[in-house]
BADRENFI-707768 format. One record per residue (C-alpha): residue in three letters; x, y, z negated; residue number from 1. Coordinates in steps of 0.001 Angstrom, whole numbers. Layout:
N
@resn ALA&X X&Y Y&Z Z&resi NUM .
...
END
This chain:
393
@resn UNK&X -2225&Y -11706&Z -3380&resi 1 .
@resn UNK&X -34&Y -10766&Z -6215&resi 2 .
@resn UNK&X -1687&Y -11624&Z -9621&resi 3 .
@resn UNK&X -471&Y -10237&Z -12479&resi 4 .
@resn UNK&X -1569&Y -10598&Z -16656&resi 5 .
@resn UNK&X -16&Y -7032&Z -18438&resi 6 .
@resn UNK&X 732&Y -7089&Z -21879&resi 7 .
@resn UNK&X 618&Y -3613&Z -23364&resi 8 .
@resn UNK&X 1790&Y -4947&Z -26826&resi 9 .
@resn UNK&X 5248&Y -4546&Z -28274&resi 10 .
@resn UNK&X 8110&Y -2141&Z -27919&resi 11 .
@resn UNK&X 7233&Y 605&Z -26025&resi 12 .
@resn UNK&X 10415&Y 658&Z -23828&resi 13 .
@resn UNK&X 9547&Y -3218&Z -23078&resi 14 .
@resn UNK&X 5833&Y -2267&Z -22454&resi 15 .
@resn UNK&X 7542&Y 973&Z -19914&resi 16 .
@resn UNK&X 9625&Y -1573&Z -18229&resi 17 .
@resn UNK&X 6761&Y -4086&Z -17807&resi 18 .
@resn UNK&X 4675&Y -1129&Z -16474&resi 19 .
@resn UNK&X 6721&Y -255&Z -14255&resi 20 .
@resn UNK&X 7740&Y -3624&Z -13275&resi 21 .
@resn UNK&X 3731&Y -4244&Z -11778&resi 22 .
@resn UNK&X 4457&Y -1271&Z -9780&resi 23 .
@resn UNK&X 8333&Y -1763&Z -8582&resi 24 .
@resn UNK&X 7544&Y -1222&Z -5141&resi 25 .
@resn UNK&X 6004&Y 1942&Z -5303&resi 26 .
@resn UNK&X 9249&Y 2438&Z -7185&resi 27 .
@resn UNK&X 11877&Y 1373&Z -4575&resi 28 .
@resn UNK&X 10117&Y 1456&Z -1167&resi 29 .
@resn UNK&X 12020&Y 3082&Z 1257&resi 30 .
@resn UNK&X 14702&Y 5103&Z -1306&resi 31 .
@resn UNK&X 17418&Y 6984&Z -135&resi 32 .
@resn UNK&X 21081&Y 6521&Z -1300&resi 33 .
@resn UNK&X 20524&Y 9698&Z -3246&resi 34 .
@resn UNK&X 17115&Y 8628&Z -4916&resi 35 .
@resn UNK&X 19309&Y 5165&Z -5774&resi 36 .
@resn UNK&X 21318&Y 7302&Z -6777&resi 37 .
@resn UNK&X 19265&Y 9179&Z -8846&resi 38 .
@resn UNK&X 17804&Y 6529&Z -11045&resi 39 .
@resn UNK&X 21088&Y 4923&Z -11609&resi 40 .
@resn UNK&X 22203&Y 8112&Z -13433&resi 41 .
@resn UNK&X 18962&Y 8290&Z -15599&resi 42 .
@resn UNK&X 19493&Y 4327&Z -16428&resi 43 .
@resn UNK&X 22886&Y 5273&Z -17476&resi 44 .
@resn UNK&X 21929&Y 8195&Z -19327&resi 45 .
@resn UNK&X 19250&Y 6626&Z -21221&resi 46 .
@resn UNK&X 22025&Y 3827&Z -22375&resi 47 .
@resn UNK&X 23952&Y 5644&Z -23097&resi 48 .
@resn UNK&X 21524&Y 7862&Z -25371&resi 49 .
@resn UNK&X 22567&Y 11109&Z -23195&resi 50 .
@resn UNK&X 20845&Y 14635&Z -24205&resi 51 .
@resn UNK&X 21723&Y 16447&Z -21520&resi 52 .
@resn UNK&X 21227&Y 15068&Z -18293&resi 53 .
@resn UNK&X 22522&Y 15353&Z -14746&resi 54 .
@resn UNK&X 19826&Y 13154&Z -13104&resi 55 .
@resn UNK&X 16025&Y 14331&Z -12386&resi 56 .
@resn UNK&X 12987&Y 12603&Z -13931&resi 57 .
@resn UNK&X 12581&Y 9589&Z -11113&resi 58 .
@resn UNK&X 8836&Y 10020&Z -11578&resi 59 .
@resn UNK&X 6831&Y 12810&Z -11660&resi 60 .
@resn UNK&X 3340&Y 13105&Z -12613&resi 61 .
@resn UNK&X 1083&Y 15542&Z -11307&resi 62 .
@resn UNK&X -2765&Y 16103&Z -12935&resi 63 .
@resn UNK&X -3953&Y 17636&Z -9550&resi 64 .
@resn UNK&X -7427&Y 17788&Z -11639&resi 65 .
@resn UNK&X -8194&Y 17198&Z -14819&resi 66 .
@resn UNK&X -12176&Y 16917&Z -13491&resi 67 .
@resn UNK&X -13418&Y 13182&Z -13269&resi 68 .
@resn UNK&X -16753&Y 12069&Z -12522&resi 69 .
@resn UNK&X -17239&Y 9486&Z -14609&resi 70 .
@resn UNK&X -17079&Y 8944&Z -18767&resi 71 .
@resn UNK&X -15307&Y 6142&Z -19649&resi 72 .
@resn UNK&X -15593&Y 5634&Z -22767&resi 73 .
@resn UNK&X -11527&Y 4986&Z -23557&resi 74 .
@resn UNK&X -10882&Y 8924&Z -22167&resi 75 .
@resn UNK&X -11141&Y 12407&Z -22680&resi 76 .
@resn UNK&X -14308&Y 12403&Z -20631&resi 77 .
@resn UNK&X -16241&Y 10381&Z -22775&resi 78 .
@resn UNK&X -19402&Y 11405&Z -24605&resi 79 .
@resn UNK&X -19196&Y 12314&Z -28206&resi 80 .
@resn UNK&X -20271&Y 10134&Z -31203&resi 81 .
@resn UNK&X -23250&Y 12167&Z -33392&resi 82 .
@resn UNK&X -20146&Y 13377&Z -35351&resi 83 .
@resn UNK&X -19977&Y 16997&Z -35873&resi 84 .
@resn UNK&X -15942&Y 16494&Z -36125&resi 85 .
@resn UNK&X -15433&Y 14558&Z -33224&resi 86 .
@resn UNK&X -12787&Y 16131&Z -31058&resi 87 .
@resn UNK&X -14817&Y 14849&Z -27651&resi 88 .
@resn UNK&X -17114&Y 17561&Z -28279&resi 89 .
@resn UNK&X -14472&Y 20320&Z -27770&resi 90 .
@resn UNK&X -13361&Y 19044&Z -24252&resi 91 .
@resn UNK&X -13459&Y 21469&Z -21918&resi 92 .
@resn UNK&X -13296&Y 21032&Z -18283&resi 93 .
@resn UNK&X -13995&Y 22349&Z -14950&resi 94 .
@resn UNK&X -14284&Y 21611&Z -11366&resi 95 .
@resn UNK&X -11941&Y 24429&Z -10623&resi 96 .
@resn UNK&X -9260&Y 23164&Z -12933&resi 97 .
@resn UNK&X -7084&Y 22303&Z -9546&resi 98 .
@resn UNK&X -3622&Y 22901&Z -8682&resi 99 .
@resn UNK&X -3230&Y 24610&Z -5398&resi 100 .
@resn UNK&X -1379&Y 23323&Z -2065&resi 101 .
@resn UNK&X 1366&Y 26004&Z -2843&resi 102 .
@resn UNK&X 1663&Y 25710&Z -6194&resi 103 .
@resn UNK&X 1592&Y 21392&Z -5398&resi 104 .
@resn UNK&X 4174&Y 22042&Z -2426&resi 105 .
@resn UNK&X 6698&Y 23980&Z -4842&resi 106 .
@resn UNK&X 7015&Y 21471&Z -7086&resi 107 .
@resn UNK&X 7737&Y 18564&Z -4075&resi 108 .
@resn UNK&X 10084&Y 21281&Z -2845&resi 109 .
@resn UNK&X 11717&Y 21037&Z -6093&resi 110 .
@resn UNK&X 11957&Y 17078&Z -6517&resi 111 .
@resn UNK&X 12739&Y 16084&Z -3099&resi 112 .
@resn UNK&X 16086&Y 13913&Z -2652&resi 113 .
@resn UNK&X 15879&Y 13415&Z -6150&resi 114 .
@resn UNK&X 13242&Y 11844&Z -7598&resi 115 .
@resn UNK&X 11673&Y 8457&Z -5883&resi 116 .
@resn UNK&X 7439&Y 9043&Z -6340&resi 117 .
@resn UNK&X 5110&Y 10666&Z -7730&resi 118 .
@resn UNK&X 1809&Y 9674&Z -9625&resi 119 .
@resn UNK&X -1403&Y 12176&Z -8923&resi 120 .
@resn UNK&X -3142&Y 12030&Z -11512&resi 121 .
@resn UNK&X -3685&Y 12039&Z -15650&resi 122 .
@resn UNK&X -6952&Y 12485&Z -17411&resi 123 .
@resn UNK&X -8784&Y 13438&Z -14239&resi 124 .
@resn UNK&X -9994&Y 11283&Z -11011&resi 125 .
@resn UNK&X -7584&Y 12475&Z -8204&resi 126 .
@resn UNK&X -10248&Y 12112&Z -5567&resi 127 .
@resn UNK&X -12011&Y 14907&Z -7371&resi 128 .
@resn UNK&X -9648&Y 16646&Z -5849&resi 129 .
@resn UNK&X -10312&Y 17914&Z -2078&resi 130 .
@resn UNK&X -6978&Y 18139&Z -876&resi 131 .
@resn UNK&X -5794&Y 14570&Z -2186&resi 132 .
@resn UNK&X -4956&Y 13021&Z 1117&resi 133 .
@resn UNK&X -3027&Y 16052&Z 2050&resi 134 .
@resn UNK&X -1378&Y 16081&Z -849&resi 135 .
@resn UNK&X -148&Y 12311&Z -145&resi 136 .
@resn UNK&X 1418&Y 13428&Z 3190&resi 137 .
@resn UNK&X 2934&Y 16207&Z 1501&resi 138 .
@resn UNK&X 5035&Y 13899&Z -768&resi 139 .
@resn UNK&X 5495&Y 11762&Z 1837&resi 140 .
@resn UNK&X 7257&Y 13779&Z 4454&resi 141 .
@resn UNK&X 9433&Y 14909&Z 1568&resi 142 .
@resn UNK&X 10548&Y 11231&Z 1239&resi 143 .
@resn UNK&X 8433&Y 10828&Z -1604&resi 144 .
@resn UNK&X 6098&Y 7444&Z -2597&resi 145 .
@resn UNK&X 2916&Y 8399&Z -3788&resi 146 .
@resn UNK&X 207&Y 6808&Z -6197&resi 147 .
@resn UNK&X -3025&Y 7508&Z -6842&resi 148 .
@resn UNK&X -5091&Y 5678&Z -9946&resi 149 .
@resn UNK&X -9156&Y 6274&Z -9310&resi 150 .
@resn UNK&X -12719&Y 4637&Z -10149&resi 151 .
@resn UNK&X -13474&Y 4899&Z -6714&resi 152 .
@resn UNK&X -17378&Y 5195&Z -7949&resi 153 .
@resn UNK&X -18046&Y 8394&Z -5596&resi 154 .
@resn UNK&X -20026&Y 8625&Z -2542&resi 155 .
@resn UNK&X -17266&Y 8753&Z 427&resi 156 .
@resn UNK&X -17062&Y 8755&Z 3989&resi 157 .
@resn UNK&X -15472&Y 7250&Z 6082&resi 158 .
@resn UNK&X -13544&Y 10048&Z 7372&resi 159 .
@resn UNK&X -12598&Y 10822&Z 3959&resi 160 .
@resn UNK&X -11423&Y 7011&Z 3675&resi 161 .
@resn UNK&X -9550&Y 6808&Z 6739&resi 162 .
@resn UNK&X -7812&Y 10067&Z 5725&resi 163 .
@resn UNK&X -6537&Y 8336&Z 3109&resi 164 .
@resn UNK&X -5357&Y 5277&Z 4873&resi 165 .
@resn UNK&X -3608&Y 7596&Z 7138&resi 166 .
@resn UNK&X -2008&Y 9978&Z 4515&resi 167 .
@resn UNK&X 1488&Y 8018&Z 3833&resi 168 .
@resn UNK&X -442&Y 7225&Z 77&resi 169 .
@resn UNK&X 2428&Y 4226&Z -564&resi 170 .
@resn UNK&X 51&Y 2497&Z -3988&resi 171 .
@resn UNK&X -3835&Y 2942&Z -4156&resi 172 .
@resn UNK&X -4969&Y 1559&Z -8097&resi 173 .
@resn UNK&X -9043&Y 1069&Z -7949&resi 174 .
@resn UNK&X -10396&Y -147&Z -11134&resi 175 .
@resn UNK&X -12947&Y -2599&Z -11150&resi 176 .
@resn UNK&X -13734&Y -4143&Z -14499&resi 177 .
@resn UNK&X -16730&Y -5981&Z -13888&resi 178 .
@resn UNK&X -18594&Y -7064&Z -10497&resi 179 .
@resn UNK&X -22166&Y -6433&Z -12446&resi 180 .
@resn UNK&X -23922&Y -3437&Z -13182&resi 181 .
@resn UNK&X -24844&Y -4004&Z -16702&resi 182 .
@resn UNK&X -21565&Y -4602&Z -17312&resi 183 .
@resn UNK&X -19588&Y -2296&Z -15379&resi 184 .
@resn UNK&X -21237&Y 378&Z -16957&resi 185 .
@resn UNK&X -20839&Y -386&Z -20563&resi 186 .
@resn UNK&X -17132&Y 1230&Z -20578&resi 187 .
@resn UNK&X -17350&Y 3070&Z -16728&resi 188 .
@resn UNK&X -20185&Y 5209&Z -18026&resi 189 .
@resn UNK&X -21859&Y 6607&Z -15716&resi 190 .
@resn UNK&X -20393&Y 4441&Z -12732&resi 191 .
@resn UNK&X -21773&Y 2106&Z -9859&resi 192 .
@resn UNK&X -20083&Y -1015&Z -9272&resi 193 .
@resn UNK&X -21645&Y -728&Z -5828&resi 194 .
@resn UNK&X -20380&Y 1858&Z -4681&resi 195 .
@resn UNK&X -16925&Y 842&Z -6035&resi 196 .
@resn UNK&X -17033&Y -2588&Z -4112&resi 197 .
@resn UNK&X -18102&Y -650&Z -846&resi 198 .
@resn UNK&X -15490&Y 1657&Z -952&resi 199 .
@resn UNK&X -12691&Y -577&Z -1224&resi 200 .
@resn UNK&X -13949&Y -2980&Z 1610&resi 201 .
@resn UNK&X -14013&Y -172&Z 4095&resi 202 .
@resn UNK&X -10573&Y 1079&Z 2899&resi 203 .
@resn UNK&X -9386&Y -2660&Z 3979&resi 204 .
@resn UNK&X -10988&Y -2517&Z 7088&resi 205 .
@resn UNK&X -9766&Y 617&Z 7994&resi 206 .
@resn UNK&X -5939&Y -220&Z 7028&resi 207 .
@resn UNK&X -6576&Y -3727&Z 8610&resi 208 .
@resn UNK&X -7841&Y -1612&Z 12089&resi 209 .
@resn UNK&X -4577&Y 644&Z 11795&resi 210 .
@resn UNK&X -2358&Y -2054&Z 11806&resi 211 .
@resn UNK&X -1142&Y -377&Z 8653&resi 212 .
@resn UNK&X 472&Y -2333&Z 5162&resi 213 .
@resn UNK&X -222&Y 918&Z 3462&resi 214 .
@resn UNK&X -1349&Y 1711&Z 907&resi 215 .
@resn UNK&X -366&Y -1314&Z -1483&resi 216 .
@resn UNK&X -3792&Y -1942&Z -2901&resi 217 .
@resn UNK&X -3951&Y -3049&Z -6739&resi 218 .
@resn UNK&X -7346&Y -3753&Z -8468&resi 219 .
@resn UNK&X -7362&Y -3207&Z -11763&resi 220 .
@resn UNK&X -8864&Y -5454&Z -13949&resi 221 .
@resn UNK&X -9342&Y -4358&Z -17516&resi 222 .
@resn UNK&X -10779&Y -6807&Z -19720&resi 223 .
@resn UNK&X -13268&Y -6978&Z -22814&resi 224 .
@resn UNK&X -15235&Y -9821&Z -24403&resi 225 .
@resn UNK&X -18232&Y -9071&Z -22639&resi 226 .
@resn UNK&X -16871&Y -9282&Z -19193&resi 227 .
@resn UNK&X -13812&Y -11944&Z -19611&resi 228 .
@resn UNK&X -15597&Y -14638&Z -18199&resi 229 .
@resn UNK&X -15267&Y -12514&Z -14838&resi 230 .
@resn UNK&X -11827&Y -12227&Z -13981&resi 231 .
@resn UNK&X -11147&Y -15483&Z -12125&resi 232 .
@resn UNK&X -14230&Y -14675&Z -9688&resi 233 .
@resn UNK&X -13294&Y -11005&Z -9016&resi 234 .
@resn UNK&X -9983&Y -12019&Z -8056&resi 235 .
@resn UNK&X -11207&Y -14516&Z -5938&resi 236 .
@resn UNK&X -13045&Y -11711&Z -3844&resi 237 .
@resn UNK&X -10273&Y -9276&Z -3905&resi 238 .
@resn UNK&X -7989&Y -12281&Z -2497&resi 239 .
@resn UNK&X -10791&Y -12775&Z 599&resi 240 .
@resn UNK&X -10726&Y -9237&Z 1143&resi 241 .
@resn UNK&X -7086&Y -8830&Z 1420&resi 242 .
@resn UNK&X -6227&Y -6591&Z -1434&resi 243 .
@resn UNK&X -2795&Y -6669&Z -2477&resi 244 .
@resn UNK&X -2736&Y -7201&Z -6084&resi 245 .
@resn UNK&X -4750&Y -8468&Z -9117&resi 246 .
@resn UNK&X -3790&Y -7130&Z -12667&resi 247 .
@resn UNK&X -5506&Y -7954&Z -16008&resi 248 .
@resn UNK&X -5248&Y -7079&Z -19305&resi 249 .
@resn UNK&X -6963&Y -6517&Z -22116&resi 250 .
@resn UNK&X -8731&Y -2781&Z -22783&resi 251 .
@resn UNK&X -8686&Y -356&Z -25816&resi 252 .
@resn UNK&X -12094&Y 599&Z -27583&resi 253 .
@resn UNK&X -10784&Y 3502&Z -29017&resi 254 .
@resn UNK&X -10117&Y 6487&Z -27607&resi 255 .
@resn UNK&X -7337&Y 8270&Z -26305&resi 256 .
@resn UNK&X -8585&Y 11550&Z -28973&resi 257 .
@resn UNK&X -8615&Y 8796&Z -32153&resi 258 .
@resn UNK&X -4300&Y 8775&Z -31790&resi 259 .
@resn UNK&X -4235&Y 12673&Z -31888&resi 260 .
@resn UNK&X -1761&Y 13364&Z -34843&resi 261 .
@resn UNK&X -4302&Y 15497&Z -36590&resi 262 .
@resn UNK&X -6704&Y 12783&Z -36860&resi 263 .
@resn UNK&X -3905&Y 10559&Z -38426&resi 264 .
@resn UNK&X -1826&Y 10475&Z -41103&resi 265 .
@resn UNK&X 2388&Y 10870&Z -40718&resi 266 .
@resn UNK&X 4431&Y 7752&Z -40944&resi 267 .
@resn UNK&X 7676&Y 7233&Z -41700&resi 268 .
@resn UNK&X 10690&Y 8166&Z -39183&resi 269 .
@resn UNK&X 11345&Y 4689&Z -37435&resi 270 .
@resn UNK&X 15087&Y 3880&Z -37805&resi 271 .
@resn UNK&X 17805&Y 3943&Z -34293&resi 272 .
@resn UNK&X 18296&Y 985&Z -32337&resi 273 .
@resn UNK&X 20632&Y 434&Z -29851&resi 274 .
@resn UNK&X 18474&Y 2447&Z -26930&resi 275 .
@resn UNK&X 16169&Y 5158&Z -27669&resi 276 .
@resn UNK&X 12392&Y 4640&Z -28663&resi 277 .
@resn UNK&X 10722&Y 6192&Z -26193&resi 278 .
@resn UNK&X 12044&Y 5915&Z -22329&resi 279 .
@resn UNK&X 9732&Y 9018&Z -21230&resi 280 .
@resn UNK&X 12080&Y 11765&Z -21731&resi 281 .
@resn UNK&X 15067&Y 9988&Z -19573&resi 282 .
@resn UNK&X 12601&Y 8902&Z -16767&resi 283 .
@resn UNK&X 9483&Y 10650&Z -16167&resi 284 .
@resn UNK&X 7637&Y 14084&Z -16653&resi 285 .
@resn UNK&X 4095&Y 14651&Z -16595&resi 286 .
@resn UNK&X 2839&Y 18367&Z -14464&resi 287 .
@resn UNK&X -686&Y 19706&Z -15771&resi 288 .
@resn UNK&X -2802&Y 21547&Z -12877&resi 289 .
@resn UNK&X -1660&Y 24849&Z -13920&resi 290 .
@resn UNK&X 1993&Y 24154&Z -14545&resi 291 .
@resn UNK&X 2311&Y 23580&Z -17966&resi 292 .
@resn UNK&X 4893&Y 19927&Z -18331&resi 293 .
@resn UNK&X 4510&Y 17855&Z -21351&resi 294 .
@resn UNK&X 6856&Y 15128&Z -21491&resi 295 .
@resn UNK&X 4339&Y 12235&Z -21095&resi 296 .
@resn UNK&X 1153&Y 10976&Z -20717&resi 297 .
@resn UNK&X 97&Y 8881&Z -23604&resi 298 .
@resn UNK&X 324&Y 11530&Z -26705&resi 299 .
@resn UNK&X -1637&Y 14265&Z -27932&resi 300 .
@resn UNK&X -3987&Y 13056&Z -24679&resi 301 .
@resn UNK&X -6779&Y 14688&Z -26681&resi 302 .
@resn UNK&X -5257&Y 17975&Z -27463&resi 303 .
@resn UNK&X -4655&Y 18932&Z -23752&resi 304 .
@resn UNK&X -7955&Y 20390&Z -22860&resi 305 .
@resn UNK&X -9648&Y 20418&Z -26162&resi 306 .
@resn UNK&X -10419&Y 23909&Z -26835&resi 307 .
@resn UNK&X -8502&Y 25432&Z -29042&resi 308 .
@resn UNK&X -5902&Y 22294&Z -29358&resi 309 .
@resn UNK&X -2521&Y 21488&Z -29646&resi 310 .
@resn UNK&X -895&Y 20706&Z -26015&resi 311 .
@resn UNK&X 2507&Y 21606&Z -27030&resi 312 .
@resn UNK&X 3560&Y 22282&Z -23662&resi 313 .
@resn UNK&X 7608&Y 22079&Z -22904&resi 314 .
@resn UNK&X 7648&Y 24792&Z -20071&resi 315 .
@resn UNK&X 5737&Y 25780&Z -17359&resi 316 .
@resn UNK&X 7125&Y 24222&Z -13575&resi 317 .
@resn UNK&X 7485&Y 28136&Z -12660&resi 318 .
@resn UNK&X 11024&Y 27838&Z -14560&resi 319 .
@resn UNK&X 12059&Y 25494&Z -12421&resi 320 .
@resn UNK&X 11853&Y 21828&Z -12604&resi 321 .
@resn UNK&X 15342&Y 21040&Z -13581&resi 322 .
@resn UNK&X 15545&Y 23769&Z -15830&resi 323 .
@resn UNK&X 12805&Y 22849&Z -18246&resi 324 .
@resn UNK&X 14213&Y 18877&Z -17566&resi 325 .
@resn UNK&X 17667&Y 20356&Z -19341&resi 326 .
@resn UNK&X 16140&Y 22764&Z -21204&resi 327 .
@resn UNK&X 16540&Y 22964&Z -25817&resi 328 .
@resn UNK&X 13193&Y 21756&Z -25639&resi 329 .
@resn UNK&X 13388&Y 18617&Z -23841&resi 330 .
@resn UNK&X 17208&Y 18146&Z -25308&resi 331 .
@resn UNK&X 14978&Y 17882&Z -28735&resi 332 .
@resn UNK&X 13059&Y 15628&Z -27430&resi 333 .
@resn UNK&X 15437&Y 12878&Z -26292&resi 334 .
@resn UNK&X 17388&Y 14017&Z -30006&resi 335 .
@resn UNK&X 14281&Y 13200&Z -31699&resi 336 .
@resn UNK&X 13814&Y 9674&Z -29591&resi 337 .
@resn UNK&X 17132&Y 8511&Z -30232&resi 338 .
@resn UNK&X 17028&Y 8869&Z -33948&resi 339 .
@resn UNK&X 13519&Y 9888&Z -35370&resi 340 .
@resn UNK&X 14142&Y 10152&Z -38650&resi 341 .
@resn UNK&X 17782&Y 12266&Z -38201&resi 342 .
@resn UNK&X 16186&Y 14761&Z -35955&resi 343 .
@resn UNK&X 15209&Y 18056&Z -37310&resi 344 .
@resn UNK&X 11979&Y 18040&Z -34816&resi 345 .
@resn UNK&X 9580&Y 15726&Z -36410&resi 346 .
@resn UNK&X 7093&Y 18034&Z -37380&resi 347 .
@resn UNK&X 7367&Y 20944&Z -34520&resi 348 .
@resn UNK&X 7927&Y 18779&Z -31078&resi 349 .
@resn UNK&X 5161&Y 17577&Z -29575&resi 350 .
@resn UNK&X 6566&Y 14022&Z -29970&resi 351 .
@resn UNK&X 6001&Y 14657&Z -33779&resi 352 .
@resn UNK&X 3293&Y 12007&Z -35010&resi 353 .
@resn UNK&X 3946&Y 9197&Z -31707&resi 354 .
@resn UNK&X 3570&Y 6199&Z -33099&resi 355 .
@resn UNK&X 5953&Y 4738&Z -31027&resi 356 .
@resn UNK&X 8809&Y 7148&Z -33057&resi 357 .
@resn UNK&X 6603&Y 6795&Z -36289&resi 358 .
@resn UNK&X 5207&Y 4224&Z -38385&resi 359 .
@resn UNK&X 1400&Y 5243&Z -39570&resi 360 .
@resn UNK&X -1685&Y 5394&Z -39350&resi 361 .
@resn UNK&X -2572&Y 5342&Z -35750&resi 362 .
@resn UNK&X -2122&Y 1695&Z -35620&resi 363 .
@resn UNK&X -5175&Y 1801&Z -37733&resi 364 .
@resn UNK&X -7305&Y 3290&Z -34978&resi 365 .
@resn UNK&X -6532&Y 1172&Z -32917&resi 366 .
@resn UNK&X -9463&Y -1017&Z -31505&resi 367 .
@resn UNK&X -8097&Y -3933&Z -28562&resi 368 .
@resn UNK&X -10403&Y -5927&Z -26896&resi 369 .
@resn UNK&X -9152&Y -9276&Z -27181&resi 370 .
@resn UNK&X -10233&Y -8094&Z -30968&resi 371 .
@resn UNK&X -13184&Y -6590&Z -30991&resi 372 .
@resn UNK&X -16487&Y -6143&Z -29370&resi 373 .
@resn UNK&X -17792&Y -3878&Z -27680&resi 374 .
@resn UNK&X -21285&Y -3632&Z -29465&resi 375 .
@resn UNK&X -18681&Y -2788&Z -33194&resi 376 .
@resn UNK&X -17324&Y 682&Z -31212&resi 377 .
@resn UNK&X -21037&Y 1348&Z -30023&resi 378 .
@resn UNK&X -24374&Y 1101&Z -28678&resi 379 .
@resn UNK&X -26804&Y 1768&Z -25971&resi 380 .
@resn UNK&X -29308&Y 4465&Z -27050&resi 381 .
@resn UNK&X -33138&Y 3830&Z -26803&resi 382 .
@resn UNK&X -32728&Y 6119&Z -23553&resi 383 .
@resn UNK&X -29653&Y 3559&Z -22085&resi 384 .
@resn UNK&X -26709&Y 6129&Z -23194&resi 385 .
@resn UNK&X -23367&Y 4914&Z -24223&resi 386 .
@resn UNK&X -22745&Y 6137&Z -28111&resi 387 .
@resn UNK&X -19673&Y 5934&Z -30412&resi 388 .
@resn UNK&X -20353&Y 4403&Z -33250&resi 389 .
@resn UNK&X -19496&Y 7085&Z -36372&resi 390 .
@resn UNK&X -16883&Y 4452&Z -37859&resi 391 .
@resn UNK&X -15202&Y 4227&Z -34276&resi 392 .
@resn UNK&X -14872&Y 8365&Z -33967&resi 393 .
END
């Protein structure tokens, strides 16, 4: 079993390239000269600090549903703090916030031969989604590696499960972040551990039974002080089970809403380096259910589905992939990564307040693990709910 520590500190084109690094495989498995191809040009490209670009995004995200079951207290999903203000308490979704087959099968259409995977998911649970496996032999038949990020804390059968092992899915993520209950469920509000453990034996088993490698199974380990003392023992029972890979590292007591650029104050344009700031807008694009593309999925997280909010969407896939990929709007966006401070976008793009391109006061939100306790972002109510503290909203 692979076992990897991730460090999400530092520059955030390091931190991309280490990401991507714990996943290479899903990256590289099985590419055709084209695909190769493909990400050679955006590598280029992005060295050579290109706007326009003749290379596709080599990974594609798709939010198949926004919908999740759980809410962990990091996400969109979480419950709000007794803050009138706090943006939680404007989320909005919906079950039927799903992107059709069609509408999923155009946009494969679209990327096939030219970009190597895609990723089906963002703020949502993917298995929330009926037609996930499906959707996994979809890409696959197109040439396409496929990952899929979950809690795995849902009631499944094992027909469901098996029509996942079967699907083509190329990397399965399951997050596990404690093997106890009263732990578990301090951040995975709302979640069984149980349940979790059970459904990732049987997925073994079944793989095991079909004489199948696939799919690459990561656990995900994401630590805090109050379960840190776990990590050497849950990797010692994903090793007897046979999963593929162990990753730790520490977890964020904020939440994704805190970094929203309304909520914090502007910083200062950071000054060019030799490569661009951000690697996003040479590499990847991230699909909403309905269409919409925003160029990644770590900023303005909150304003997406917020009612009312800020999404600052690029285009809408209906334009055509490559169109919106070349389009004044993304060409703004690599413009405004390159050189933050000589771009005339900082205010209007929806890169305008990253803290990866500006210096302020998000970095003041920010609330790591390794840091901080639990029990100082909140506390369990009197009736055993999860609550922000006010000073953590």
């Amino acid at each position: 079993m692979r076992r990897i520590h991730q460090d999400w500190r530092g520059n955030s084109v390091l931190v991309s390239v280490r990401n991507a690094w714990r996943r290479v495989d899903w990256f590289t498995r099985g590419l055709s000269p084209a695909q190769m191809w493909n990400g050679a040009a955006a590598a280029a490209s992005f060295a050579l600090r290109l706007e326009r670009l003749r290379s596709w995004p080599v990974l594609v995200k798709i939010d198949i549903s926004p919908a999740c079951n759980l809410h962990c207290t990091y996400c969109v999903h979480a419950a709000p703090s007794d803050d009138a203000s706090d943006p939680l308490s404007e989320q909005s979704f919906s079950k039927r916030q799903r992107i059709s087959v069609s509408e999923y099968e155009s946009i494969i259409r679209q990327i096939a031969g030219h970009s190597a995977a895609v990723a089906l998911y963002y703020v949502g649970d993917p298995l929330m989604h009926p037609e996930l496996a499906r959707f996994c032999a979809i890409a696959g038949t197109a040439g396409l590696n496929s990952h899929v990020s979950t809690n795995f804390s849902l009631t499944l059968s094992e027909r469901r499960l098996a029509a996942l092992v079967r699907s083509g899915l190329t990397n399965l993520t399951v997050c596990v972040d404690s093997m106890r209950q009263e732990r578990y469920q301090l951040t995975r509000v709302g979640g069984k551990i149980s349940l979790v453990l059970d459904n990732l034996e049987r997925l073994l088993r079944l793989r095991r039974a079909a004489g199948q490698t696939r799919p690459h199974v990561e656990v995900q380990f994401i630590k805090y002080q109050h379960n840190a003392d776990e990590v050497d023992d849950a990797a010692a029972w994903c090793r007897s089970r046979g999963v593929d890979q162990f990753t730790e590292f520490w977890g964020n007591l904020h939440n994704y809403a805190d970094l929203d650029p309304a909520r914090c104050s502007g910083g200062a344009p950071r000054e060019p380096h030799l490569f661009p700031h951000c690697a996003w807008p040479w590499f990847a694009m991230q699909v909403k259910f309905d269409g919409n593309v925003i160029p990644c999925c770590y900023h303005r997280v909150g304003e997406q589905y917020r009612r009312g909010g800020d999404p600052r969407h690029v285009g809408n896939v209906s334009q055509g992939i490559f169109e919106i990929w070349n389009s004044p709007a993304y060409r703004r966006l690599r413009r405004l990564a390159i050189d933050p401070g000589a771009s005339a976008e900082q205010d209007s793009s929806f890169c305008a307040g990253c803290p990866t391109l500006f210096a302020g006061a998000a970095s003041e939100r920010i609330m790591v693990a390794d840091r901080t306790s639990w029990d100082a972002a909140f506390f369990r109510s009197a009736s055993g709910k999860t609550v922000r503290r006010r000073s953590a909203a």
